[in-house]
C-alpha positions as CSV (number, residue, x, y, z in Angstrom):
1,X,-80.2,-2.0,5.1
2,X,-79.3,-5.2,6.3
3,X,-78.4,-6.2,2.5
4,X,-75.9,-3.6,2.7
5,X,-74.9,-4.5,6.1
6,X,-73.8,-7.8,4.8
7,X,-72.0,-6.5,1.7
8,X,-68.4,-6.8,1.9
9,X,-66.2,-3.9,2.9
10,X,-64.0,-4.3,0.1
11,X,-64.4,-5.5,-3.4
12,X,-63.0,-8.3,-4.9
13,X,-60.3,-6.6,-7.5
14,X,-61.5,-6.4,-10.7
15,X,-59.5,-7.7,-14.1
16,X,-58.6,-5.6,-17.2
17,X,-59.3,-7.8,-19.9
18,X,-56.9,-6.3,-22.0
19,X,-54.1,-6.1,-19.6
20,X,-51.6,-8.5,-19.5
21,X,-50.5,-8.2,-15.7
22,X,-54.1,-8.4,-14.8
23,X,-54.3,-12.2,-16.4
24,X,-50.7,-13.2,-14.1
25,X,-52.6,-11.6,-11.1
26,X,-55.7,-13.8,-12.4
27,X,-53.8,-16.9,-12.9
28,X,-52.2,-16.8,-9.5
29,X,-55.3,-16.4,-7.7
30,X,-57.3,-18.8,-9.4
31,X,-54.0,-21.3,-9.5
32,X,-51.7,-22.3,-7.1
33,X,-49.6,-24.3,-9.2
34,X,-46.4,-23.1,-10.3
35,X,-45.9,-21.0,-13.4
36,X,-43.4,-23.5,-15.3
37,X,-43.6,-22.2,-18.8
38,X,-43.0,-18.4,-17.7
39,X,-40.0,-20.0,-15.8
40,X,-38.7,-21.5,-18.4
41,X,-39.2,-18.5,-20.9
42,X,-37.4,-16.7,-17.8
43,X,-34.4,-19.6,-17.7
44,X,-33.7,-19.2,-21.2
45,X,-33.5,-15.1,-20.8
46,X,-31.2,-15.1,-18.0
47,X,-29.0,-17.7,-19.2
48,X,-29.1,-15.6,-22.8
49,X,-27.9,-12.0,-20.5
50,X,-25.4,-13.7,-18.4
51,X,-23.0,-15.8,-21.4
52,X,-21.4,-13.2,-22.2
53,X,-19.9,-11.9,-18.5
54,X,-18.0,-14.3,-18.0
55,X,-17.6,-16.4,-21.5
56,X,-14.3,-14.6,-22.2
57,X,-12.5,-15.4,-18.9
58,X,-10.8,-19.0,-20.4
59,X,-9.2,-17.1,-23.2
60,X,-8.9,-13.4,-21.8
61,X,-5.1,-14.2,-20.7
62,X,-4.5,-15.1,-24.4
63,X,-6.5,-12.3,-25.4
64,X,-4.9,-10.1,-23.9
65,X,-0.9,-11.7,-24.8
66,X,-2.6,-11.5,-28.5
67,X,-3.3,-7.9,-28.4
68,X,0.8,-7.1,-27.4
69,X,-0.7,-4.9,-23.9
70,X,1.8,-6.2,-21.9
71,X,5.6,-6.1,-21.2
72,X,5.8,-9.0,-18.9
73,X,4.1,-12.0,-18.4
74,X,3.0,-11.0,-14.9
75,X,1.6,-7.8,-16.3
76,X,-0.6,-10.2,-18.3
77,X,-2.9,-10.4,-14.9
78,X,-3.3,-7.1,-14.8
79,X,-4.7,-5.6,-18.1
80,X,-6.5,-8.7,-18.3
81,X,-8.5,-7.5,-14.8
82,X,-9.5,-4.6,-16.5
83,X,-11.0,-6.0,-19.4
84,X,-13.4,-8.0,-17.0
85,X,-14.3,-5.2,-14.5
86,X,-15.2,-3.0,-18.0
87,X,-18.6,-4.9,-18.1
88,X,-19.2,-4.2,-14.8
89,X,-18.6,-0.6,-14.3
90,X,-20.6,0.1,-17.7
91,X,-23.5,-1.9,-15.8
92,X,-22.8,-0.3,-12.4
93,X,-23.9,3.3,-13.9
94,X,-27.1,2.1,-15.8
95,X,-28.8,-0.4,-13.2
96,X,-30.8,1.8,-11.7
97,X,-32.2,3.6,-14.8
98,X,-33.1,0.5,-16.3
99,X,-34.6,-0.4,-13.1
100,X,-37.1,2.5,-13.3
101,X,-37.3,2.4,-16.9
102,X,-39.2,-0.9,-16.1
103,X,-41.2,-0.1,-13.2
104,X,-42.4,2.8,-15.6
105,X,-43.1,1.9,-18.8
106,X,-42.8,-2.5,-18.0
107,X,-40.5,-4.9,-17.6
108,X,-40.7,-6.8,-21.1
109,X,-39.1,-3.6,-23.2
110,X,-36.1,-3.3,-21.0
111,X,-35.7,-7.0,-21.5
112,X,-36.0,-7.3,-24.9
113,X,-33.5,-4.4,-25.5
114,X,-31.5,-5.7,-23.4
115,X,-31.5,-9.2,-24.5
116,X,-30.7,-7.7,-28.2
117,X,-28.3,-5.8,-27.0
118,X,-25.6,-9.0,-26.6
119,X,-26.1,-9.9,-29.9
120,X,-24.4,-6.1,-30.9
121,X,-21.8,-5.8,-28.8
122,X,-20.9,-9.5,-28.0
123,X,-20.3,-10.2,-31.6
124,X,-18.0,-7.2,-32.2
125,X,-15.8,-7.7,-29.1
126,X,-15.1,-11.1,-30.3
127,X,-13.7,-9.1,-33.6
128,X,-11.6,-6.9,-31.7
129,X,-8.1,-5.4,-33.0
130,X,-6.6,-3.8,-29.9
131,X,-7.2,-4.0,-26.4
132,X,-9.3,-0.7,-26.5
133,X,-11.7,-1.7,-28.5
134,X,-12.5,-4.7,-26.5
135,X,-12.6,-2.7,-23.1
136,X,-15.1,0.0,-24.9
137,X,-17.4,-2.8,-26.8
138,X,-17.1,-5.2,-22.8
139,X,-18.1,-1.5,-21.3
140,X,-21.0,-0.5,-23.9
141,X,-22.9,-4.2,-23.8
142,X,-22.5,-3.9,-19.8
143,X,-24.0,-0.1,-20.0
144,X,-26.7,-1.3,-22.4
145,X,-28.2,-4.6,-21.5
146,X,-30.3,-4.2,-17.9
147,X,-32.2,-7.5,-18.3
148,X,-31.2,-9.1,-14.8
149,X,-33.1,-6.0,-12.5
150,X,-36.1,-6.8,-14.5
151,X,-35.9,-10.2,-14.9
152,X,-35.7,-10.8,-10.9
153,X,-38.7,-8.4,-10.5
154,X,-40.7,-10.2,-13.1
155,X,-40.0,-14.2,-11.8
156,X,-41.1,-12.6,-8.0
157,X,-44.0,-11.1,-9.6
158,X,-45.2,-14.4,-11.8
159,X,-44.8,-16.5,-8.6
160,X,-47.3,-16.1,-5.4
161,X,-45.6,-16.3,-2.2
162,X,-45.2,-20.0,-1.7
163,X,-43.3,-20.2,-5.3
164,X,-41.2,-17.5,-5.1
165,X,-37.9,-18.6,-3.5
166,X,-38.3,-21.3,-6.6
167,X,-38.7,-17.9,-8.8
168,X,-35.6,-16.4,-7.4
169,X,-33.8,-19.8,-8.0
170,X,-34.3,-19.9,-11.5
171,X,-32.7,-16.3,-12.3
172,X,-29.7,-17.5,-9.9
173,X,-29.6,-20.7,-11.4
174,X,-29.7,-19.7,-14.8
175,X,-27.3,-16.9,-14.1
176,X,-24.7,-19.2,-12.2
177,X,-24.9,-21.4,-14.8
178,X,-24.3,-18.9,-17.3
179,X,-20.9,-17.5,-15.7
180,X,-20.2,-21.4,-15.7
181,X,-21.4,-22.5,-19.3
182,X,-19.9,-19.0,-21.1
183,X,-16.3,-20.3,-20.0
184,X,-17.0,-23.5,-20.9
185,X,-18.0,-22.0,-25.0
186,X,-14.9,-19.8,-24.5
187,X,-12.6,-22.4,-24.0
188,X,-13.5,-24.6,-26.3
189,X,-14.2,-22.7,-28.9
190,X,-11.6,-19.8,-28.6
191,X,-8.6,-20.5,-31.0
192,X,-10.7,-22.9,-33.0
193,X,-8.2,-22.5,-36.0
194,X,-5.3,-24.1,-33.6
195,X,-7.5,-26.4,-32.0
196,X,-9.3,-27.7,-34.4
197,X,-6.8,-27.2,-37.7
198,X,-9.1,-29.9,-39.5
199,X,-12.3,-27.7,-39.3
200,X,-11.2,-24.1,-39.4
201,X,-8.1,-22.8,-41.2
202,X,-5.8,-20.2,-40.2
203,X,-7.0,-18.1,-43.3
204,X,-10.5,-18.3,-42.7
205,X,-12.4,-15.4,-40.3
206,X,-12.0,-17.6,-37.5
207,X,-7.9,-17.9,-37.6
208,X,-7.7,-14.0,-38.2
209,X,-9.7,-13.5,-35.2
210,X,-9.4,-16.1,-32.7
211,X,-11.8,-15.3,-30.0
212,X,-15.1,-14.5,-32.5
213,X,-16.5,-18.2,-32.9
214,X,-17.4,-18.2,-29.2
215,X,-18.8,-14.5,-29.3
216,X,-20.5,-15.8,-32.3
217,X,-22.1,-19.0,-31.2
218,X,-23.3,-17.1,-27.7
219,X,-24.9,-14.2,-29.4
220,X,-26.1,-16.6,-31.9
221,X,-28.6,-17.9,-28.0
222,X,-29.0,-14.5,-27.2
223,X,-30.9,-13.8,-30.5
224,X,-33.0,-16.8,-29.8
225,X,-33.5,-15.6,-27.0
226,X,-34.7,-11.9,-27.8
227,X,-36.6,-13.6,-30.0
228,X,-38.8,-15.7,-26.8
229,X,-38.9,-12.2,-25.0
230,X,-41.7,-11.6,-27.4
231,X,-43.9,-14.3,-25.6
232,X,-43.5,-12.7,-22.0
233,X,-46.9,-11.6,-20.9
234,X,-46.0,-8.1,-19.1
235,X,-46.6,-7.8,-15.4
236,X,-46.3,-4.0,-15.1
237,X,-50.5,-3.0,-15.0
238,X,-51.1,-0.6,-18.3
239,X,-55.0,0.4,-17.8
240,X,-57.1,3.0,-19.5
241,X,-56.7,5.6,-16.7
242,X,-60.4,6.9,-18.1
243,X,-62.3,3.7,-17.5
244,X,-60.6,3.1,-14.6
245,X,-62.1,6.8,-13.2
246,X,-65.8,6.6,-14.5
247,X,-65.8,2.9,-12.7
248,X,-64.6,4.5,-9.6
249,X,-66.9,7.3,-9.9
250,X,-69.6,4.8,-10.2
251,X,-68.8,2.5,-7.8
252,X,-68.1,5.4,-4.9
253,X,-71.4,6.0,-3.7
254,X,-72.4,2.2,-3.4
255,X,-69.0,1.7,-1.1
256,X,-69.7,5.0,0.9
257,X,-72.8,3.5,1.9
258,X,-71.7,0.2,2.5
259,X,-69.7,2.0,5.0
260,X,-71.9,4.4,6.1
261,X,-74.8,1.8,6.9
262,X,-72.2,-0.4,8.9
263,X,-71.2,3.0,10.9
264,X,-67.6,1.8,10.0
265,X,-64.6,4.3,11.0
266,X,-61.9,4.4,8.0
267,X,-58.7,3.5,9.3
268,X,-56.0,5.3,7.5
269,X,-53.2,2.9,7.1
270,X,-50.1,3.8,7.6
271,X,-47.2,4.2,5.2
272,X,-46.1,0.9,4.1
273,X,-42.3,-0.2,3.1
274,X,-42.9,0.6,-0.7
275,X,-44.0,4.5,0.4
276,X,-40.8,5.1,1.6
277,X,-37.8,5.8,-0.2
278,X,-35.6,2.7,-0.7
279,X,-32.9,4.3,0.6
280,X,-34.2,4.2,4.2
281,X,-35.7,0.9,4.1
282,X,-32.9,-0.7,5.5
283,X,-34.3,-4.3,5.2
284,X,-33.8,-4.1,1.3
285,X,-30.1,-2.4,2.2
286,X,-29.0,-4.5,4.6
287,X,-29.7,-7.5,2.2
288,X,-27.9,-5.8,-1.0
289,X,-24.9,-4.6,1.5
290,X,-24.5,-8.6,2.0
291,X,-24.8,-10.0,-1.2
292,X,-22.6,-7.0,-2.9
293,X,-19.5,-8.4,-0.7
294,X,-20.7,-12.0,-1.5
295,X,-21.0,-10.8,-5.3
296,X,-17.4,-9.2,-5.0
297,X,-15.9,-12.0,-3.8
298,X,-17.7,-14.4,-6.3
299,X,-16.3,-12.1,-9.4
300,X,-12.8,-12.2,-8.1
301,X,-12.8,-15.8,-7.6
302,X,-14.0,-16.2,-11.1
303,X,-11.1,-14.5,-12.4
304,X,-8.9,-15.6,-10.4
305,X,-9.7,-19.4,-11.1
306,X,-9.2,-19.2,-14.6
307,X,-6.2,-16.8,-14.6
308,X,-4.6,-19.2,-11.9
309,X,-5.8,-22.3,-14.2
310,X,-3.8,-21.0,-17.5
311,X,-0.2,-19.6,-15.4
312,X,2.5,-21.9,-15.6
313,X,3.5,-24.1,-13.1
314,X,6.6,-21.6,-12.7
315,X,4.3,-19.1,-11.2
316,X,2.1,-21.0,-9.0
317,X,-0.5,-22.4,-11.7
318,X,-2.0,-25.5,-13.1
319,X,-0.6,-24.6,-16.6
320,X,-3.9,-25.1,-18.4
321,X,-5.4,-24.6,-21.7
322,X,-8.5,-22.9,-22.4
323,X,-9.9,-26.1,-22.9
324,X,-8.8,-27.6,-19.9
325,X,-10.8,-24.8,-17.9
326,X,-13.5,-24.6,-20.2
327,X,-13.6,-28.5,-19.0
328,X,-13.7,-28.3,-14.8
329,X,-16.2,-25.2,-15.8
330,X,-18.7,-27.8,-17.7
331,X,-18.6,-30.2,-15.1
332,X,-19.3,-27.4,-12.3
333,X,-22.6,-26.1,-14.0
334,X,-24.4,-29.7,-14.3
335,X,-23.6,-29.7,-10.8
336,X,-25.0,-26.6,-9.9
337,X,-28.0,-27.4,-12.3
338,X,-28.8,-30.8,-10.4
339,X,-28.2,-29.1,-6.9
340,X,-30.5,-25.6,-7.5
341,X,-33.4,-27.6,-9.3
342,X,-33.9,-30.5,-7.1
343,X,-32.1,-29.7,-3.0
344,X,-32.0,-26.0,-3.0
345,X,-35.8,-25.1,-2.3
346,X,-36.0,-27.7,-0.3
347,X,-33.3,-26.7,1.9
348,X,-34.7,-23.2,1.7
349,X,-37.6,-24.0,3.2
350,X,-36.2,-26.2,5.8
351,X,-33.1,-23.7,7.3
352,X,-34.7,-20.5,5.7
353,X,-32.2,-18.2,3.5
354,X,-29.9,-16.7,5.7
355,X,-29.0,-20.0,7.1
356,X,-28.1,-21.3,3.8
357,X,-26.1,-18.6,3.6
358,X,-24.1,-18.7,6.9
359,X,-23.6,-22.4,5.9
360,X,-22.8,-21.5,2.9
361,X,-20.3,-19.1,3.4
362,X,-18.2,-20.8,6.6
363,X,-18.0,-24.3,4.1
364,X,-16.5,-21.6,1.4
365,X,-13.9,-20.6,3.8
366,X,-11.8,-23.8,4.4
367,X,-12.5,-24.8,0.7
368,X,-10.6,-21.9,-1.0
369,X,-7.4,-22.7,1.8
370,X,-7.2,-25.9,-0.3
371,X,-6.8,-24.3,-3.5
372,X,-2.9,-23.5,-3.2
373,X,-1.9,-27.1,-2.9
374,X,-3.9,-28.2,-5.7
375,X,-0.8,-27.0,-7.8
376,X,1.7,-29.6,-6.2
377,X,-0.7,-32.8,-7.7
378,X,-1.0,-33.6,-11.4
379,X,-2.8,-35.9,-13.6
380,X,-6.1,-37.8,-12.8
381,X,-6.1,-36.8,-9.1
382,X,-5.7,-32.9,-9.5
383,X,-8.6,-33.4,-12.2
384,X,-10.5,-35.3,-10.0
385,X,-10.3,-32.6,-6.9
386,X,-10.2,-29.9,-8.7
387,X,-13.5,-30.4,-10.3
388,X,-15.2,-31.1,-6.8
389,X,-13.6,-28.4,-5.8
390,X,-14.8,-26.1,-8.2
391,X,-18.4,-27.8,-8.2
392,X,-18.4,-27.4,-4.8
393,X,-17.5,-23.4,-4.4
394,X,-20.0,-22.3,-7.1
395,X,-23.0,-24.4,-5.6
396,X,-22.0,-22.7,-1.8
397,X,-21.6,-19.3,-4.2
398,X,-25.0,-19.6,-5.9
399,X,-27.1,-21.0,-2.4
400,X,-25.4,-17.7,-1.2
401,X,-27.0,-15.5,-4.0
402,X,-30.1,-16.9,-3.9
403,X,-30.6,-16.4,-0.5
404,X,-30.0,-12.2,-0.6
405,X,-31.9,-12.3,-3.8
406,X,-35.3,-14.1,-1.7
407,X,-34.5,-11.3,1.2
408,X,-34.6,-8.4,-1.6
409,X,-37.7,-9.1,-3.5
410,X,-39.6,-9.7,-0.3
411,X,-38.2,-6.6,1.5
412,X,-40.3,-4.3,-1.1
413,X,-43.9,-4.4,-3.0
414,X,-44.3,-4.6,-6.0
415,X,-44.5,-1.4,-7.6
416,X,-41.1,-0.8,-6.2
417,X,-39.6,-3.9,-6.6
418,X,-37.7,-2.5,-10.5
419,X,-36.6,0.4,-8.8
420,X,-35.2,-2.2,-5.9
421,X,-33.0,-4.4,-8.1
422,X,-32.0,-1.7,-9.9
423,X,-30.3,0.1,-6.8
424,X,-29.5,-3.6,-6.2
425,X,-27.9,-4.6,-9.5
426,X,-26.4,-0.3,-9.4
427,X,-24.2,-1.5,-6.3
428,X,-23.3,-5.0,-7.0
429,X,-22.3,-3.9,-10.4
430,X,-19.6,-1.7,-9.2
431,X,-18.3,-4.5,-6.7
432,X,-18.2,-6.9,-9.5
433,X,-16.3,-4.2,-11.3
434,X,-13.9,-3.9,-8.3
435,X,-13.5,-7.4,-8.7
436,X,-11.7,-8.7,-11.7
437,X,-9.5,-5.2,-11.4
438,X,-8.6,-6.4,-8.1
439,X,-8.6,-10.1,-8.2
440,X,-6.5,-9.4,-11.8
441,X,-3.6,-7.0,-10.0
442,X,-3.9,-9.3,-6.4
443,X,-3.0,-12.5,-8.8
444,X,0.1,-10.1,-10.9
445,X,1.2,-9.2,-7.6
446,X,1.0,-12.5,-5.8
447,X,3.3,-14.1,-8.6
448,X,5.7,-11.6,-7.9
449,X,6.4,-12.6,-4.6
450,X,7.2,-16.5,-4.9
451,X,9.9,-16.7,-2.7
452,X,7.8,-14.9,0.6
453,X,8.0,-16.1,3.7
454,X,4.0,-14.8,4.8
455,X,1.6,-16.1,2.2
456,X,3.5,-16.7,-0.5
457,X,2.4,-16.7,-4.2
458,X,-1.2,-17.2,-4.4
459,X,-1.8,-18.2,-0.8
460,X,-2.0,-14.7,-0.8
461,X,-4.8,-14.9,-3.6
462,X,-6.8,-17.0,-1.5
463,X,-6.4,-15.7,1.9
464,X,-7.9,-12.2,0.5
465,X,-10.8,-14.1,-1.1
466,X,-11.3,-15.5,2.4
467,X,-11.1,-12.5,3.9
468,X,-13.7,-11.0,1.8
469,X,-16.1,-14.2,2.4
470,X,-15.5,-13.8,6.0
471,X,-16.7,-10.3,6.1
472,X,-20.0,-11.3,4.2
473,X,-20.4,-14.0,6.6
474,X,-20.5,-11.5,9.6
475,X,-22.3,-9.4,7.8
476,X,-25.6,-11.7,7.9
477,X,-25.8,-11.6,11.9
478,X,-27.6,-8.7,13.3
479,X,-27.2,-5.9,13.7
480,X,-26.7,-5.7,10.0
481,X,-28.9,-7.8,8.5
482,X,-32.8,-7.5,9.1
483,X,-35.1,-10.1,7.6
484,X,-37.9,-8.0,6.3
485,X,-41.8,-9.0,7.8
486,X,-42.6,-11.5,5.2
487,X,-46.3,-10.2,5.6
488,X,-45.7,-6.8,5.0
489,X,-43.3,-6.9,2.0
490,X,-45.4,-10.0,-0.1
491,X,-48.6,-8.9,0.3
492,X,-48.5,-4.7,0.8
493,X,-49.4,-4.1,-3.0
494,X,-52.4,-6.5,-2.9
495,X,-53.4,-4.5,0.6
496,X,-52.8,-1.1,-1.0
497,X,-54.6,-1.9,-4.4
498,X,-57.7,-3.2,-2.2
499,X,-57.7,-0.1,-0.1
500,X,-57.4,2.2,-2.8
C-alpha cells in the first residue's frame, strides 16, 4: 500500500518510437538547447514561399505598361494594384483550409505542396501574354500555396517556451526578408535583354518575355526548397490508435488504484483555451485584429514604395529603374537580417512584444512624413537617406510582426495552433489584398492632384499610411488587446495529454 501511495499520480508521457512528433517532444524535454538545424530547414522554407509576393513589385509598373492595360500613365497605378492584391485574395480564401488541412492530416504535406506550388505558377506568370493571365496565375499560386499557417505552427511547436519568440523570428525574418530579397531578383533581373544586351539578346526567351528570368531564378529556390521539405520531421502526432487503447486498457487499473489507495478526489479541469472555439478566444483575436491593420499597412507601403520609386519626377517620384529599387531593397534586407538575428530577441525579452510594437509603430509614424521630401534631393544624399530610410521602416515593420506573431501562437495549444494561423493568415490575407488595390488607386489618385492645396501629391500617400499605422498603434492598448496567460496557452496541451 504504501508502494502505491508513493507512486506518482501521473505518468511520465510515453514516446512512439515510430512517430516523428513524439522524437521533437523527446528532444525538447531531454534538450534545452535550441533546435538550429530545424530552424534553418524552416528559414530556407519561408524564404522559398514568400519570393514570389512581392518579387514582381520593381517591374510590375513596366509590366503592366508592357501589357498595353492602361490609357494613361496615371492609370498605370491602378491596374498595377490589382495585380498585387490578386495573390492576396486567392490566399485570403484558402488560409484557413490549409490551416486545418495541417492540424488534420500534419503540417509537412501542406508544406511541401505548397512549397511546389511556386515553382508552377511563379514560372508561368513570369511568361504571361496579357494582363489576365498574370492576375489568374498571381491569384491561383496565392490560392494554392498555404505554407506560412503551417510553417508558424511548426517553428512554435519545435521550440519549448524559452526559444519560441526566436522561432517566431525566423518565419518573420525570413519572410521580411523575402518581400525584401524578391524585389531585389526582380529588379535586377527583370528586362535582362535591355539591361544586360551582352548576355541576353532580344531574340532569345528572355527578350520575348522580359519579366521570366526573375520568376525563373526564384522558382528555381523554391524547388530546392521543396526539395528540403522532405527532411522536416512532422510534429502533428500520427499513433496506432489500437496500441494506443490496449496500453490504456492495461495501464487503467494500475492508475485507478494509485488513486484509489491515496483516497485522491479527480478534479475535472475545466475547459481550457484550445476547447473553445477560436472564434471566442479573444486573446488569439485581439492579436490577429492588430497585426491585420499592421499587415495592411505594411502591403500598401510596399507598393507604394516601389510604384513611387519608378514615377517620374513630374509626378512626385524619384524616377527610378528597377534596378535602382531592386538596389535600396538589397541593402534593407541585410539590415533586417543583422537586426532580427542578433537585437531582436534580446529586445523581446527585455520590453516584451507589445512594447516593441508600440515603439515600433510611433518611430514608423514620423518616418513615413519624411518620405515626400525625399523627392526634392538627388544624387548620393537621396541614396544615402533613402536607404536608412527604407532600412529603417522594414526593421520597425518586421519587430511589429513578430511581436502579434509571439501573442498568437502562445494565445492557443497546440492542437489548435494550424487552425489558429490559418484564421490568422484567412484575415491578414484579405487586408494584404486590400492593400496593393488601395495603396495602387490612393498613389493614381494622389498624382492627380499635384497642384492641391491639403496634402498634395503623395503627401496624401503617406498621411493615409499613417493613418493606418496609427490605428494599429491604438489598437495594442487595452481594451483591445489582451496578452493571453503565457501559462495557460504554452503549456495546456502538455497538461491535457498528461490528464488524459
Amino acid at each position: 500500500m504504501a508502494a502505491n501511495a508513493a507512486a506518482p499520480l501521473i505518468q511520465k508521457r510515453d514516446y512512439y518510437e515510430t512517430c516523428a512528433a513524439c522524437q521533437i517532444e523527446h528532444m525538447k524535454d531531454s534538450d534545452a538547447g535550441i533546435p538550429f538545424k530545424l530552424l534553418i530547414l524552416v528559414w530556407v522554407i519561408t524564404l522559398a514561399a514568400a519570393l514570389p509576393i512581392s518579387s514582381l513589385f520593381p517591374f510590375l509598373y513596366f509590366m503592366v505598361r508592357d501589357l498595353h492595360i492602361a490609357d494613361k500613365e496615371e492609370d498605370i497605378s491602378y491596374y498595377a494594384g490589382y495585380v498585387g492584391s490578386s495573390f492576396m485574395l486567392g490566399r485570403a480564401l484558402t488560409s484557413l483550409l490549409w490551416g486545418l488541412v495541417a492540424d488534420k492530416y500534419g503540417r509537412k504535406p501542406v508544406i511541401v505542396f505548397g512549397t511546389f506550388i511556386v515553382v508552377i505558377f511563379n514560372t508561368l506568370f513570369g511568361v504571361s501574354v496579357n494582363f489576365w493571365m498574370a492576375i489568374i496565375t498571381r491569384f491561383l499560386l496565392g490560392s494554392l500555396c498555404g505554407t506560412l499557417g503551417p510553417l508558424r505552427a511548426y517553428a512554435s511547436e519545435i521550440c519549448r517556451k524559452e526559444h519560441q519568440a526566436l522561432g517566431m523570428s525566423v518565419i518573420s525574418t525570413s519572410w521580411g526578408i523575402g518581400l525584401v530579397i524578391g524585389p531585389a531578383v526582380g529588379g535586377f533581373l527583370a528586362q535582362p535583354a535591355e539591361k544586360y544586351p551582352q548576355i541576353f539578346s532580344q531574340k532569345s526567351i528572355f527578350g520575348r518575355f522580359p519579366y521570366f528570368l526573375p520568376c525563373l531564378v526564384i522558382s528555381a529556390f523554391s524547388l530546392v526548397a521543396s526539395i528540403l521539405c522532405l527532411w522536416l520531421p512532422e510534429t502533428i502526432h500520427a499513433h496506432n490508435k489500437e496500441n494506443i487503447a490496449q496500453k490504456a486498457a492495461m495501464e487503467e487499473d494500475d492508475i485507478y488504484e494509485s488513486f484509489e489507495s491515496c483516497k485522491v478526489e479527480v478534479y475535472e479541469p475545466k475547459p481550457t483555451v484550445s476547447q473553445k472555439s477560436l472564434l471566442r478566444d479573444w486573446p488569439l483575436m485581439s492579436a490577429i485584429m492588430v497585426y491585420c491593420i499592421f499587415q495592411l499597412h505594411d502591403m500598401a507601403y510596399s507598393e507604394i514604395f516601389s510604384l513611387w520609386a519608378v514615377s517620374s519626377t513630374r509626378l512626385g517620384g524619384l524616377h527610378f529603374d528597377s534596378a535602382d529599387v531592386g538596389g535600396v531593397l538589397s541593402i534593407t534586407g541585410v539590415g533586417m537580417l543583422i537586426f532580427q538575428l542578433s537585437v531582436y530577441t534580446w529586445i523581446e525579452r527585455i520590453l516584451g512584444p507589445v512594447m516593441v510594437s508600440r515603439i515600433g509603430a510611433v518611430i514608423t509614424i514620423p518616418l513615413l512624413t519624411t518620405y515626400p521630401f525625399l523627392a526634392n534631393l538627388s544624387g548620393f544624399i537621396l541614396l544615402l537617406l533613402l536607404n536608412c530610410a527604407s532600412m529603417l521602416k522594414n526593421i520597425l515593420a518586421i519587430s511589429i510582426t513578430t511581436g502579434m506573431l509571439v501573442l498568437q501562437n502562445r494565445a492557443v495549444t497546440k492542437e489548435r495552433r494550424g487552425a489558429a494561423n490559418g484564421i490568422s493568415m484567412t484575415a491578414m490575407s484579405l487586408c494584404k489584398a486590400i492593400g496593393p488595390a488601395a495603396g495602387g488607386s490612393l498613389l493614381s489618385y494622389a498624382q492627380g492632384r499635384l497642384d492641391a492645396h491639403f496634402l498634395p501629391g503623395v503627401h496624401l500617400v503617406f498621411f493615409m499610411l499613417n493613418l493606418v499605422e496609427f490605428v494599429g498603434l491604438v489598437m495594442t492598448f487595452r481594451p483591445f488587446l489582451v496578452v493571453p496567460d503565457d501559462g495557460l496557452s504554452s503549456s495546456a496541451s502538455d497538461r491535457e495529454s498528461l490528464l488524459s
